[in-house]
SEKE-934472 format. One line per 3 residues: number of its first residue (from 1); their letters; for each residue x, y, z of C-alpha. Coordinates in Angstrom, 1 decimal. Layout:
<pts>
NUM> A> X/Y/Z; ...
</pts>
This chain:
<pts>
1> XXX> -18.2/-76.2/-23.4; -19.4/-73.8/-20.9; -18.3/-69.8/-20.4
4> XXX> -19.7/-68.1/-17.2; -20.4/-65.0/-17.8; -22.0/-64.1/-14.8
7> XXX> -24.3/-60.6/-14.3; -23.1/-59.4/-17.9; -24.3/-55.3/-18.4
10> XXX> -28.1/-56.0/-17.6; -30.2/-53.2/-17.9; -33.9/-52.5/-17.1
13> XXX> -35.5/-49.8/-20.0; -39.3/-49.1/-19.2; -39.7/-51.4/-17.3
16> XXX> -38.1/-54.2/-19.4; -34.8/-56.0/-19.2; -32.4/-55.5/-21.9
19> XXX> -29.1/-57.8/-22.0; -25.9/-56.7/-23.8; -24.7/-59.5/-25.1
22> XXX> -22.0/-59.9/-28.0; -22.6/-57.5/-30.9; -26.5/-58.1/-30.2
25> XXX> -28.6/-56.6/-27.4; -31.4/-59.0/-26.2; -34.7/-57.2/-24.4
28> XXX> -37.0/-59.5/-22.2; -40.8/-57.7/-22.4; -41.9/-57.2/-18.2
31> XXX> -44.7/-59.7/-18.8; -41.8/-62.7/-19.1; -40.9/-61.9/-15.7
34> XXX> -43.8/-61.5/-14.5; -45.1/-64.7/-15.5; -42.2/-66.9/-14.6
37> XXX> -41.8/-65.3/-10.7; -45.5/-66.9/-10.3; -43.8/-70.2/-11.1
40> XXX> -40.6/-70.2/-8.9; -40.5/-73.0/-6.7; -40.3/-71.1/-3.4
43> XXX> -42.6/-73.9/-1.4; -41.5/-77.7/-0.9; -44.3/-79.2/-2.3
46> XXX> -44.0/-76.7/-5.5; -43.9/-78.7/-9.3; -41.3/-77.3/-11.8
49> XXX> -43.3/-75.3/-14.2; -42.1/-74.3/-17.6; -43.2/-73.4/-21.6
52> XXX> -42.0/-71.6/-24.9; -40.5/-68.1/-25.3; -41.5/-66.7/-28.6
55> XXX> -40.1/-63.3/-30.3; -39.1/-61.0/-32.7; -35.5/-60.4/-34.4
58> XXX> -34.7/-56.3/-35.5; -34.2/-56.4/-39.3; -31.9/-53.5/-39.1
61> XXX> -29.4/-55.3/-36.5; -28.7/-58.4/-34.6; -31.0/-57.6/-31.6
64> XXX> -33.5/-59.6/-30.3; -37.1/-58.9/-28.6; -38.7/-61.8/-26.9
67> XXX> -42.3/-60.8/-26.0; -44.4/-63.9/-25.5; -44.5/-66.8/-23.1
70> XXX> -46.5/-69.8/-22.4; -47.6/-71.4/-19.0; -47.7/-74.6/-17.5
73> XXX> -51.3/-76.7/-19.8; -52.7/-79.3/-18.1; -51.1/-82.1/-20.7
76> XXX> -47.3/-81.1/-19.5; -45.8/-83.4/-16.5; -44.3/-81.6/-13.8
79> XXX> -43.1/-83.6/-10.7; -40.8/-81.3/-8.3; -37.7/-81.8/-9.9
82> XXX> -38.9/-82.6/-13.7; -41.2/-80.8/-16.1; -42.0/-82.2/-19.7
85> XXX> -43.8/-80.0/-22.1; -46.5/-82.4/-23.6; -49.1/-80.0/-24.2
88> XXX> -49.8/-79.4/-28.2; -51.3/-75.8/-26.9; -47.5/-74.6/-26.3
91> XXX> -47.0/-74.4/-30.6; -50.3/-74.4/-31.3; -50.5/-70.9/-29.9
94> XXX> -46.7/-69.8/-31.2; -48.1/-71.3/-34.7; -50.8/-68.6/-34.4
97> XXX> -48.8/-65.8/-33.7; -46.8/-66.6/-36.6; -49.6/-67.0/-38.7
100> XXX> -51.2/-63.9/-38.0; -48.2/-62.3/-37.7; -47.0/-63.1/-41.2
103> XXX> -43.8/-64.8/-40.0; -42.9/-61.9/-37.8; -42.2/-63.9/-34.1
106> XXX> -40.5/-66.8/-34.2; -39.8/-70.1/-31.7; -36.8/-68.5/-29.4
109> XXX> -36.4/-71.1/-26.5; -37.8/-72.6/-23.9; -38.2/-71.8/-19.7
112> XXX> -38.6/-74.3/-16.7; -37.7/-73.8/-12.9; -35.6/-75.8/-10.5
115> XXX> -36.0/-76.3/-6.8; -32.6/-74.8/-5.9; -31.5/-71.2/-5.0
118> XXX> -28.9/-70.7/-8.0; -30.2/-72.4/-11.1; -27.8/-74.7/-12.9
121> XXX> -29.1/-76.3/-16.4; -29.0/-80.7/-16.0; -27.7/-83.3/-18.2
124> XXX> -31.3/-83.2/-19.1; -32.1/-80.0/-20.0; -28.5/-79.9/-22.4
127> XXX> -29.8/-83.1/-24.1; -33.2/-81.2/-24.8; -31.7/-78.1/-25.9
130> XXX> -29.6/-80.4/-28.5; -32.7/-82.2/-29.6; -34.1/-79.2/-30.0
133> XXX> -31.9/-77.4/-32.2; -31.2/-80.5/-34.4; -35.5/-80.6/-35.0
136> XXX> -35.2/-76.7/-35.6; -32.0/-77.7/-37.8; -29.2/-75.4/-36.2
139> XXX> -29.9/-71.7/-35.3; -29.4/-70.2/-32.1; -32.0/-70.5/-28.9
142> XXX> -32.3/-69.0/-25.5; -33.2/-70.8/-22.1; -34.3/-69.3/-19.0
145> XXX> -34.3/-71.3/-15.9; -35.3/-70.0/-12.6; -34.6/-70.6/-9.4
148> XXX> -35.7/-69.5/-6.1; -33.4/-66.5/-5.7; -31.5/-66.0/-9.1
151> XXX> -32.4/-66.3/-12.8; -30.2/-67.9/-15.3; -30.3/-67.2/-18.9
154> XXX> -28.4/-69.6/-21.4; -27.8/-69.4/-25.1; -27.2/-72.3/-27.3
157> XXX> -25.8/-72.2/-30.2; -27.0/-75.1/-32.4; -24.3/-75.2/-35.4
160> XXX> -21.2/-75.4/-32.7; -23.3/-77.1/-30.4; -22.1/-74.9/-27.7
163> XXX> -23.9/-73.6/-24.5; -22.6/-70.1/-22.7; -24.0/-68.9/-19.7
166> XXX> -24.6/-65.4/-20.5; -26.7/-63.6/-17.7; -27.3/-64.5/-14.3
169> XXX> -29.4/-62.1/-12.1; -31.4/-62.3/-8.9; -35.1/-61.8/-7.8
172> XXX> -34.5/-59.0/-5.6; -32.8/-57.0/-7.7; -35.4/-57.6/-10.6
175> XXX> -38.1/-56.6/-8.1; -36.1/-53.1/-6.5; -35.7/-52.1/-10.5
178> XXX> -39.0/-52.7/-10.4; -40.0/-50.6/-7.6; -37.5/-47.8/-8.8
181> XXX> -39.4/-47.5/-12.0; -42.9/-47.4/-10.8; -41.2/-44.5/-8.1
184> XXX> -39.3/-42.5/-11.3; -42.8/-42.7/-12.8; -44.6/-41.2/-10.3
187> XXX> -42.3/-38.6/-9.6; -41.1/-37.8/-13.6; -42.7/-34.1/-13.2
190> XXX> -41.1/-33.4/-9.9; -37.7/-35.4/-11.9; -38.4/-33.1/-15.1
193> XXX> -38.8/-29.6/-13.3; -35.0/-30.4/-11.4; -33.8/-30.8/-14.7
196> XXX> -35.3/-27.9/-16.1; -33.7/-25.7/-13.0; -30.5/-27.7/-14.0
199> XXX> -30.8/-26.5/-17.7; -31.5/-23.0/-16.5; -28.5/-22.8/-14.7
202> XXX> -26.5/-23.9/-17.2; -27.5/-22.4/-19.9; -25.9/-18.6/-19.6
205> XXX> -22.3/-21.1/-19.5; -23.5/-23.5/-22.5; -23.9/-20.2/-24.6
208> XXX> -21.9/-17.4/-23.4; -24.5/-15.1/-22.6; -22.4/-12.4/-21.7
211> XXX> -20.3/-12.8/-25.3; -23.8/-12.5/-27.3; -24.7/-9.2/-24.6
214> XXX> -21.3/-7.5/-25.7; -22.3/-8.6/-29.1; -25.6/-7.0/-29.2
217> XXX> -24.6/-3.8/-27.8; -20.6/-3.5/-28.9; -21.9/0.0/-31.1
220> XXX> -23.9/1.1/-28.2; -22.2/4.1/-26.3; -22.6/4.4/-22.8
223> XXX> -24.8/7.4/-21.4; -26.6/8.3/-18.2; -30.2/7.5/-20.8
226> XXX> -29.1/3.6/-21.4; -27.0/2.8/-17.7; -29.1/-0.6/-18.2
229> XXX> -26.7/-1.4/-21.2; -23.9/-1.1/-19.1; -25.0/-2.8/-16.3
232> XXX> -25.9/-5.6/-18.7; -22.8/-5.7/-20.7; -21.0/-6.1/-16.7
235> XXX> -23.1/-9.1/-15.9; -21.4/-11.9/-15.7; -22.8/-15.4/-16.4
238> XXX> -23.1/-16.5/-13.2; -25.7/-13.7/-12.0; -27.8/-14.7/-15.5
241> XXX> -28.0/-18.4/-13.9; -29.2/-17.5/-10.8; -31.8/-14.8/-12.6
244> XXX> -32.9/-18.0/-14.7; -33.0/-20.1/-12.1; -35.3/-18.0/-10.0
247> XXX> -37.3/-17.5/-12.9; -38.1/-21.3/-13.6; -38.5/-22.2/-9.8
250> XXX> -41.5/-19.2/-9.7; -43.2/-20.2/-12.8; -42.8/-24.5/-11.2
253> XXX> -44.0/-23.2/-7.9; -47.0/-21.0/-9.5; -47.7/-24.9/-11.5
256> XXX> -47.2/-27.2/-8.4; -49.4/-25.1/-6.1; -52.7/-26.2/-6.5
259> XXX> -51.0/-30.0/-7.8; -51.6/-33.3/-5.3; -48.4/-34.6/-4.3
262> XXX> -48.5/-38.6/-4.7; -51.0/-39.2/-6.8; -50.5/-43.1/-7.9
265> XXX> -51.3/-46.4/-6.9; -47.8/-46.6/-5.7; -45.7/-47.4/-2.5
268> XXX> -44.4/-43.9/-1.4; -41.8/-44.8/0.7; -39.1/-41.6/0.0
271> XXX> -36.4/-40.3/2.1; -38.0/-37.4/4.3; -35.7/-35.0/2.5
274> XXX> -37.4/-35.7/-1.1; -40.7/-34.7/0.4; -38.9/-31.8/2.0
277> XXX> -37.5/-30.4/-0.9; -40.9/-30.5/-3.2; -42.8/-28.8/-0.7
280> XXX> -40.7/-26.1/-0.1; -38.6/-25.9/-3.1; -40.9/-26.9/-6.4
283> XXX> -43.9/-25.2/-4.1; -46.2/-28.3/-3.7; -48.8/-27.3/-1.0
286> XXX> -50.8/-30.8/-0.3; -49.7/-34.0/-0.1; -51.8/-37.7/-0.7
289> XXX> -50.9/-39.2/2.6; -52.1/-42.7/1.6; -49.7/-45.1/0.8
292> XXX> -47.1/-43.3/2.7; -45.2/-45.1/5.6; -46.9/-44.0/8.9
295> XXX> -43.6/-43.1/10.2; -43.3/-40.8/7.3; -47.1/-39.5/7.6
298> XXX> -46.5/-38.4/11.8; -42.9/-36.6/10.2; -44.6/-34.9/7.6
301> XXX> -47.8/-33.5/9.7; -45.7/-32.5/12.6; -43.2/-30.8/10.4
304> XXX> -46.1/-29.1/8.8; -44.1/-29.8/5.5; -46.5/-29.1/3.6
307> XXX> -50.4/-27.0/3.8; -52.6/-29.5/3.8; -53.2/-32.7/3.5
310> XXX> -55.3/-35.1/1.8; -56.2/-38.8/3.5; -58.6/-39.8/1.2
313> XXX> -62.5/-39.0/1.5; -64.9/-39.9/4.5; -66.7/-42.9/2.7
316> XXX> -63.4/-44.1/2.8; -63.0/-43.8/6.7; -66.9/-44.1/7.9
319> XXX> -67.2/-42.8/11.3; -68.4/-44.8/13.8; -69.9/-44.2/17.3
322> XXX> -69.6/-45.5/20.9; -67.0/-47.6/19.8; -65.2/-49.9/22.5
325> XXX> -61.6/-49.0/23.1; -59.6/-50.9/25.4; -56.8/-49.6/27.2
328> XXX> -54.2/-51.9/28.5; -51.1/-50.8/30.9; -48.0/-52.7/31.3
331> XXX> -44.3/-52.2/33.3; -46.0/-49.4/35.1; -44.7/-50.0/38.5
334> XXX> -41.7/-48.3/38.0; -41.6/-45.7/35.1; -38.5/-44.3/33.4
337> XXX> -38.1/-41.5/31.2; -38.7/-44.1/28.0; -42.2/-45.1/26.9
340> XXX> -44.0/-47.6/24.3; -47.6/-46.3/23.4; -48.7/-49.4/20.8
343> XXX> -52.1/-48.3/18.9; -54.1/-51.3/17.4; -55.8/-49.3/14.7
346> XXX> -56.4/-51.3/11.9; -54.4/-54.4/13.1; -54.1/-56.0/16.0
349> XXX> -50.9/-56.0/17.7; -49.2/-58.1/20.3; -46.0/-58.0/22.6
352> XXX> -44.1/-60.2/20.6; -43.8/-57.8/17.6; -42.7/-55.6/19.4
355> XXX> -38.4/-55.6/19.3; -36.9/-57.3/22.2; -35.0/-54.4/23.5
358> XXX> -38.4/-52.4/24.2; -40.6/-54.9/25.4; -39.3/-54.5/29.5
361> XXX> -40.0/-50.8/29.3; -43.8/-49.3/30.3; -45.9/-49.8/28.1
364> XXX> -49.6/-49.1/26.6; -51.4/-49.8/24.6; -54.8/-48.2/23.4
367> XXX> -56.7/-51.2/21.1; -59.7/-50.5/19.1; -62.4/-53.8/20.3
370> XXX> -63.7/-54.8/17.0; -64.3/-57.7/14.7; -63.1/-57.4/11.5
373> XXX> -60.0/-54.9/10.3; -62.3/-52.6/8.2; -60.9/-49.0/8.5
376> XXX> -63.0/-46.3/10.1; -62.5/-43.2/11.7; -62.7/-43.4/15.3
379> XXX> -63.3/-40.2/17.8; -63.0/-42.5/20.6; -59.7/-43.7/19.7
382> XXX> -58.1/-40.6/19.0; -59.8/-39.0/22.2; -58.0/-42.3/24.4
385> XXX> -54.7/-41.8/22.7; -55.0/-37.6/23.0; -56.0/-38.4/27.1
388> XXX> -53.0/-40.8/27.5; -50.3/-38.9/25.9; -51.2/-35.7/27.7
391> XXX> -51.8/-37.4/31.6; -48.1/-39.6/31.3; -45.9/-39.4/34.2
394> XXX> -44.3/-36.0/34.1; -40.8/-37.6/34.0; -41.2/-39.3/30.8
397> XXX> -39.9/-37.3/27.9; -39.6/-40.0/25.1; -42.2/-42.0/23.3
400> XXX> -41.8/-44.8/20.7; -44.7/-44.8/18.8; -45.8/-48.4/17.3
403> XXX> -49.2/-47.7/14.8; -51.1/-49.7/12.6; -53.4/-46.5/11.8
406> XXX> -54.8/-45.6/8.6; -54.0/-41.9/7.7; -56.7/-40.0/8.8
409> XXX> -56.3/-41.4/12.1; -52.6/-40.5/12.1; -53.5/-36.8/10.8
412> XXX> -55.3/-36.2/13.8; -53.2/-38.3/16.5; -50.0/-36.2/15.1
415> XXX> -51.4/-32.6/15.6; -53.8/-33.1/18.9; -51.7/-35.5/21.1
418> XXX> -48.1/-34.7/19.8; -47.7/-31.3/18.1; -47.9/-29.5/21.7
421> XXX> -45.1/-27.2/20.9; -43.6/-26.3/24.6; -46.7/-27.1/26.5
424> XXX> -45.9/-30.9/26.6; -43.1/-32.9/28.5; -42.5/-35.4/25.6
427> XXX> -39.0/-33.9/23.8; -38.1/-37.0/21.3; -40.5/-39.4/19.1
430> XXX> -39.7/-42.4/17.7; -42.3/-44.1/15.4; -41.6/-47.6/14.6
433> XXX> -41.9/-49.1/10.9; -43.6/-52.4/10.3; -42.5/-55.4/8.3
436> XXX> -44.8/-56.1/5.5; -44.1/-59.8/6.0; -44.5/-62.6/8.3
439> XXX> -46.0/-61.9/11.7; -45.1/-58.0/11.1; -43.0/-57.6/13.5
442> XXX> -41.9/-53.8/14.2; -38.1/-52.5/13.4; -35.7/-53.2/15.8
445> XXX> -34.7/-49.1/15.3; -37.2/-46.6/14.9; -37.6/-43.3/12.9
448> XXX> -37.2/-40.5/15.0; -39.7/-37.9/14.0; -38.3/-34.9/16.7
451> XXX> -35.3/-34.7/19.3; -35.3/-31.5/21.1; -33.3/-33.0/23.8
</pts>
C-alpha cells in the first residue's frame, strides 16, 4: 500500500538536501545529486542508468546521512526503459567502505532513472525492492528514481512490506537552491555586516540601555561640571540605536573600501538595488564586473555606482590592431524615434534573435569580422560604436542596446558613447539580456538602464 506524500518539508543545508520525514530527518550529501542529474534521461536515445546508495545512521537519533553513490559499470544492462545492476563493482566498492570504515556506512538503497517527466516506481522496480529486502532480511531501504523534471524518493519498509512515497521534488528547484547558495556564499560578508547593523540597532532595546544609564548614575547629582550625565540619563534608546548604528556602518565602510566587490567564480546576476546598496551603504568602492549580466555592467558604469571598476587584466583582453569592423544598416529609409544598435562582440548575432516586436524598427549593427570568438579588446570597435551613437538621426531619442561584449569593452562603450550627460539626444536605454540557451535569442523586454523622458 502506497501514501503520497508529495514535497514533504525539504530543505537544502550547505548545500545538501535534508528530508523531514517521520521522527527521523534524512540528508542526501550534494554529490548524490550531482551524480544522478548527469544520468536523467533528457534525450530520446538516453539508457536508464542507475547503482547503490550507501550511508551512515546517527547513533544518537534516528537520522540518516547517505553520502556515497555508484554509477552505471560496464557489466550493468541498460536499454531505455530497463536497467539491471550486474556489475560485482557496485558491492564490491560498498564492501570496501565498510571494511575500512569498520562497519560505519551501510547498503541504504538503490537509484535508476525513467524516461518520463514524473517518475513513478514499476511492477518491476516493487518486486526488486522486495527481493531486496528479503536477501537483506527485513530493515528499511530508500529508492531514488529520477525523471526528467522531478525526483522521487521512496522508502520501503521490509518487515510490513510497505512502500510510501515520501518526497517528490523537481530539477529546477534543486538547481535555483543551488544557485541561491553559491550567491549567499559569495555575499555572506556583505549578509553578515546587515546583520551586525541589525544587532546594533537592536541592541539599546534588547538591554535597556537607558535603565542600566539611570543605574550607573542614580547617586550622581546634576551640576553645570557633569551636564553630560544628564544629557545621558535623557537619552532615550532610540537615539543609542542610531549612535550604534552609525558607528558600525563607519567602521564596515572603513573595512569594505579597499575590498573587491564579486570576487567568485560565480554567476552575479543581483537585482540593481543589491549592488546599489553595498556601494553606497556598506562603502564598497570597486566592483569585479566579470560575470555580471551586461545589462547590469552598462547600469552600473553609467550610474557610476561605484569608483572603479575592475574587468579583469589586459592578457585577459589582448589588444588587437587594424581590426576589420563591419557596419551594417537596416530599416533606415524611414527612421522613428526608436533604434536597435546590435554589437557582435564576442558572438555573432543575427536578426532572428532578435524579439519579433523590434526586428521592423532601424537597425544597426556594428560586427567585429573575425574567425574564432576569442575575446580581445578592440579600439576599432569601440571607436565604430562611439561614431554611430553620436552621428544618429537627431530625432531618435531611444536606443535598445543588444551586446555580446566582454566587460572591458562594455566599460568603455558605456562612458564614451552613452554617458553624454545633456550633450546627447538619446533620453532612454534599453539593454537587452540574452538567453543562455538554445540559439540565444535576446528577451522579448529589455532592462532599461536610463529614462529621462
Amino acid at each position: 500500500m502506497e501514501n503520497f506524500l508529495l514535497n514533504r518539508d525539504v530543505n537544502f543545508v550547505e548545500k545538501n538536501m535534508v528530508i523531514e520525514y517521520g521522527d527521523k530527518k534524512i540528508k542526501f550529501c550534494n554529490n548524490i545529486l550531482q551524480v544522478i542529474q548527469k544520468y536523467v534521461q533528457s534525450e530520446r536515445k538516453s539508457c536508464e542508468a542507475g547503482g547503490i546508495l550507501i550511508g551512515r545512521e546517527n547513533c544518537g537519533n534516528s537520522n540518516l546521512i547517505i553520502e556515497f553513490i555508484t554509477e552505471p559499470m560496464t557489466a550493468d544492462q541498460r536499454s531505455r526503459n530497463r536497467f539491471l545492476r550486474k556489475d560485482k563493482r557496485h558491492l564490491d566498492f560498498f564492501k570496501k567502505l565498510y571494511e575500512e570504515n569498520e562497519g560505519v556506512y551501510g547498503y541504504m538503497g538503490e537509484w535508476h532513472t525513467h524516461p518520463e517527466n514524473i517518475p513513478q516506481y514499476s511492477f518491476i522496480d516493487s518486486n526488486n525492492w522486495k527481493k531486496i529486502g528479503k536477501e537483506m532480511k527485513g530493515g528499511i531501504q530508500y529508492h531514488i528514481i529520477a525523471g526528467i523534471q522531478e525526483v522521487g524518493i521512496w522508502e520501503y519498509n521490509a518487515v510490513q512490506k510497505r512502500i510510501t512515497k515520501i518526497c517528490s521534488i523537481d530539477w529546477k528547484g534543486i538547481l535555483k537552491m543551488k544557485q541561491l547558495f553559491k550567491k549567499l556564499q559569495e555575499n555572506a560578508r556583505s549578509i553578515v555586516e546587515i546583520i551586525g547593523l541589525v544587532m546594533a540597532f537592536l541592541i539599546p532595546y534588547i538591554i535597556n540601555v537607558k535603565e542600566l544609564i539611570a543605574l550607573c548614575f542614580e547617586n550622581v547629582s546634576v551640576d553645570f561640571d557633569n551636564i553630560g550625565y544628564y544629557l545621558l540619563l535623557n537619552t532615550e534608546n532610540w537615539v543609542i540605536s542610531i549612535v550604534l548604528v552609525f558607528s558600525v556602518l563607519l567602521w564596515i565602510r572603513k573595512f569594505n573600501k579597499e575590498k573587491i566587490f564579486n570576487t567568485k567564480n560565480v554567476y552575479h546576476n543581483y537585482p540593481y538595488l543589491w549592488y546599489w546598496f553595498c556601494a553606497k551603504i556598506l562603502g564598497y568602492q570597486t566592483c569585479n564586473l566579470k560575470l555580471v549580466p551586461p545589462y547590469l555592467q552598462f547600469k552600473l558604469v553609467l550610474n557610476d555606482t561605484f569608483s572603479s571598476y575592475n574587468v579583469g587584466e589586459e592578457d585577459d583582453y589582448p589588444a588587437i590592431e587594424d581590426e576589420e569592423i563591419e557596419i551594417k544598416k537596416e530599416n533606415f529609409v524611414q527612421v522613428s524615434d526608436e533604434v536597435n544598435l546590435v554589437l557582435a562582440d564576442t558572438y555573432p548575432i543575427e536578426n532572428q534573435q532578435l524579439p519579433i516586436v523590434k526586428r521592423s524598427l532601424s537597425t544597426i549593427t556594428i560586427n567585429r569580422v573575425r574567425p574564432d570568438v576569442s575575446r580581445y579588446y578592440s579600439p576599432q570597435f569601440i571607436a565604430k560604436i562611439v561614431d554611430e551613437v553620436r552621428n544618429l538621426p537627431r530625432n531618435v531619442t531611444d536606443v535598445n542596446v543588444f551586446p555580446t561584449t566582454n566587460p572591458r569593452h562594455t566599460l568603455k562603450i558605456a562612458r564614451d558613447a552613452f554617458k553624454l550627460a545633456e550633450r546627447g539626444n538619446i533620453k532612454k536605454l534599453v539593454v537587452f539580456p540574452q538567453e543562455k540557451t538554445g540559439i540565444r535569442k535576446f528577451a522579448r523586454k529589455g532592462k532599461v538602464i536610463y529614462n529621462n523622458k
